[in-house]
N, C-alpha and C positions, 0 to 999 in steps of 0.2 A: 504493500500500500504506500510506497513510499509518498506518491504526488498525491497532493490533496486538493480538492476543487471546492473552495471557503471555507468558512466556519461562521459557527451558528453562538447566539449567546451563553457564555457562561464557559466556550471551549479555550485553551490552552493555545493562543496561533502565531506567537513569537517571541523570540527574545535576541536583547542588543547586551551589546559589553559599553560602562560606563567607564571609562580610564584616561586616566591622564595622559598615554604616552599612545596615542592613535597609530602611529606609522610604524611602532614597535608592534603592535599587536595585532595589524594587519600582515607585518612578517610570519609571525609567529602562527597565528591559525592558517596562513595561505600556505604552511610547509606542513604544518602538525595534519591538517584536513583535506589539505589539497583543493583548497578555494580560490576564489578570485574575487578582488572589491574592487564595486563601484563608487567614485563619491556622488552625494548630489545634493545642491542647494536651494534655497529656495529666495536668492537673490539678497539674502544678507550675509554674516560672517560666519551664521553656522553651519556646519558640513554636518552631513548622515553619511554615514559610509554604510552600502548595501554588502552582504555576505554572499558572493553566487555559486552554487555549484552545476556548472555549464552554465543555460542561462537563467536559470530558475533563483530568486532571493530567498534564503536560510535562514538569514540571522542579521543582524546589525551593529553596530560599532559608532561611539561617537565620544567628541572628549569631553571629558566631566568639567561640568561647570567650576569658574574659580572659587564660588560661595562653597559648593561641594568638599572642593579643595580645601577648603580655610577652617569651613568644620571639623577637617580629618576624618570624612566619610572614603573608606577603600574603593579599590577599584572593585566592581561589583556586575556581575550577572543579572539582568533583569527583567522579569517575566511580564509577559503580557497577556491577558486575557481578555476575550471578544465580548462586545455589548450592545444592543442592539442603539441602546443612545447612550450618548454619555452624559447627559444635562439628568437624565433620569436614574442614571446611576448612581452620581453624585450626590442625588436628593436622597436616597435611600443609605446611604453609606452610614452617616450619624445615628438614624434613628436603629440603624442595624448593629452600633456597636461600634462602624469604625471609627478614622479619624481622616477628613479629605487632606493630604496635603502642598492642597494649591487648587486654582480655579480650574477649567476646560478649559485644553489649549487645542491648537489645530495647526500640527507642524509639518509643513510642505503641504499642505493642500492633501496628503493622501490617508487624514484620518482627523477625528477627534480625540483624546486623550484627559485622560485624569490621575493623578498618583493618590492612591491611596494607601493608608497603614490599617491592617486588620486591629482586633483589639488587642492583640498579643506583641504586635509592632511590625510584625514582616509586612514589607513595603510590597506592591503589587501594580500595575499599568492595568487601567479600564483602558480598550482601546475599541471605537465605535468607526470600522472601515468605511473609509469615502472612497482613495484608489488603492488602496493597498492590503486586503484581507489580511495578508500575514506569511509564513512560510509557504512554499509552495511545495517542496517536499521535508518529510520526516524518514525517520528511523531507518534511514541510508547513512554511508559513511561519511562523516560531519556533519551530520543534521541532528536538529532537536528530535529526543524519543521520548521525556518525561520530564513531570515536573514535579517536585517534593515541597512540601512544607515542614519544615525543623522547626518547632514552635515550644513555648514552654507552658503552653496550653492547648491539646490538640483540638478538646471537645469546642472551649467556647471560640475560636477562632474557625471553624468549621461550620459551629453554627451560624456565623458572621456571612464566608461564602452561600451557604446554604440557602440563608436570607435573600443574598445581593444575587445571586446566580444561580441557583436552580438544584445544586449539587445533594449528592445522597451520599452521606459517607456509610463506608461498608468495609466492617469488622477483618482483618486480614493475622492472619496465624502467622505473622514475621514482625517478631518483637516491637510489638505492640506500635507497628503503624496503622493507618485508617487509610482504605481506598477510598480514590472520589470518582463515584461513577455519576455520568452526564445524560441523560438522551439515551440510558438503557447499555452504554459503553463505560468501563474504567479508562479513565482519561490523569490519574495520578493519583498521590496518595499525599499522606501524612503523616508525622513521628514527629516524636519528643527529640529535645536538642541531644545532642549525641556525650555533652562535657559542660559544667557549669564556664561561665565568661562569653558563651557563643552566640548574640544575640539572634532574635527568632527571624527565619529568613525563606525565601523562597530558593531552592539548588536545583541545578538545568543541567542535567543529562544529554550527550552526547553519544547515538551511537558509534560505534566504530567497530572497522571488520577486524581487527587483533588488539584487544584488550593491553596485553603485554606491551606488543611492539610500538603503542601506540604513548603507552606510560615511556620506556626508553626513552622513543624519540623526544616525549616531553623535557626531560634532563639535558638530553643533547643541545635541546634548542634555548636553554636557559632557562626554564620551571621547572618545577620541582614536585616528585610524588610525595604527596601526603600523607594518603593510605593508599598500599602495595595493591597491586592488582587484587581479588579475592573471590569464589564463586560464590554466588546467589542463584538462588531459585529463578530469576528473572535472566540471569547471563555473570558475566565474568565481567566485574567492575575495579573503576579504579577513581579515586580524587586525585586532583593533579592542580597545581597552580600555575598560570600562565609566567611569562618573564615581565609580567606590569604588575604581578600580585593579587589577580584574580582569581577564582577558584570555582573551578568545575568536575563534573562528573562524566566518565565515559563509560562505554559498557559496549561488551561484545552481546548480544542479546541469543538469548538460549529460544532458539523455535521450536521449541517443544514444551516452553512456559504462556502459561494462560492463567489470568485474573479470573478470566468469568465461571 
């Protein structure tokens, strides 16, 4: 399934890298993934750089604002999830628990946009597509296959989604995460922070065709494994941090594993 044709409210349909060093981390995924970036403006000073794999867009890249900077927020992975408006998402966020933080914005013409922080604090993208749905393929090599919540509340931040998006979480026998099934599909799941200091966050998966070879090459190329390759139920995983200090998930995915 790798190519997808939209997505509907409440699904899981991209994620960009927030980092200070752009051109460093356009090296780094276009050799680790075997991509190609696009830049594109929208006639002021800030650049999106699109992720392509051939000519389909994956993922995104842009550089974190100075404010961002000044707080000592990291370089950071950041997920986006589809909504049919954003003006209406917005309005339901507070009464659901979250916290909006910042008004609808509409960057390049090819969406609407909202940041919000669930009640537990992991930050999240309401993204309401004008031209730009989201990835166009998944769970190929360098593409998004999953999306986690490491929270230190898993029920009442779930309830949160539940509320704002439709989702049904559902009970899973792998140390104590919650799947979130969508539209009758598991589309990701849930778990508790992994070590106390780790604030509650959304972590973006990556598959990839060798697990191993794909951790090495991380090293090689200046990031660093975090946690060693290891198997799961789901495939043969690894954490790995980029050479800007981000930090992602890859996974060789086991086709003989199934949620439903």
């Amino acid at each position: 399934m790798p190519e997808v044709d939209g997505y509907v409210h409440g699904d899981f349909s991209w994620v960009d890298l927030c980092t200070e060093e752009p051109d460093k981390a356009k090296a780094f995924y276009a050799a680790l993934f075997g991509l190609t970036f696009r830049d594109e403006t929208d006639g002021s000073q800030v650049v999106y750089t699109l992720g392509l794999k051939g000519e389909k867009p994956v993922l995104g890249l842009l550089e974190k604002p100075q404010q961002m900077c000044e707080m000592g927020i990291p370089n950071v992975w950041e997920t986006y999830i589809s909504v049919d408006s954003a003006d209406e998402a917005l309005a339901m966020v507070g009464p659901a628990g979250g916290t909006p933080m910042g008004p609808v914005m509409e960057p390049s013409g090819a969406g609407r946009m909202v940041v919000v922080a669930d009640p537990t604090g992991a930050v999240a993208i309401l993204w309401e597509a004008l031209g730009q749905d989201g990835a166009e393929l998944k769970s190929e090599h360098g593409t998004l296959c999953w999306n986690q919540l490491l929270t230190s509340d898993v029920d009442k931040a779930l309830a949160f989604y539940s509320e704002l998006l439709g989702w049904t979480p559902i009970p899973l026998d792998m140390e104590g995460s919650v799947g979130i099934s969508h539209n009758g599909e598991m589309i990701g799941s849930a778990g508790p922070l992994p070590m106390e200091g780790i604030p509650p966050h959304w972590a973006v998966y990556f598959a990839v065709d060798d697990c191993d070879a794909t951790a090495a090459q991380c090293g090689e190329l200046g990031g660093q494994v975090i946690v060693p390759p290891m198997d799961t139920p789901p495939g043969r995983m690894a954490q790995l941090m980029d050479d800007t200090g981000a930090m992602f998930w890859v996974i060789t995915l086991n086709p003989d594993f199934s949620m439903d």
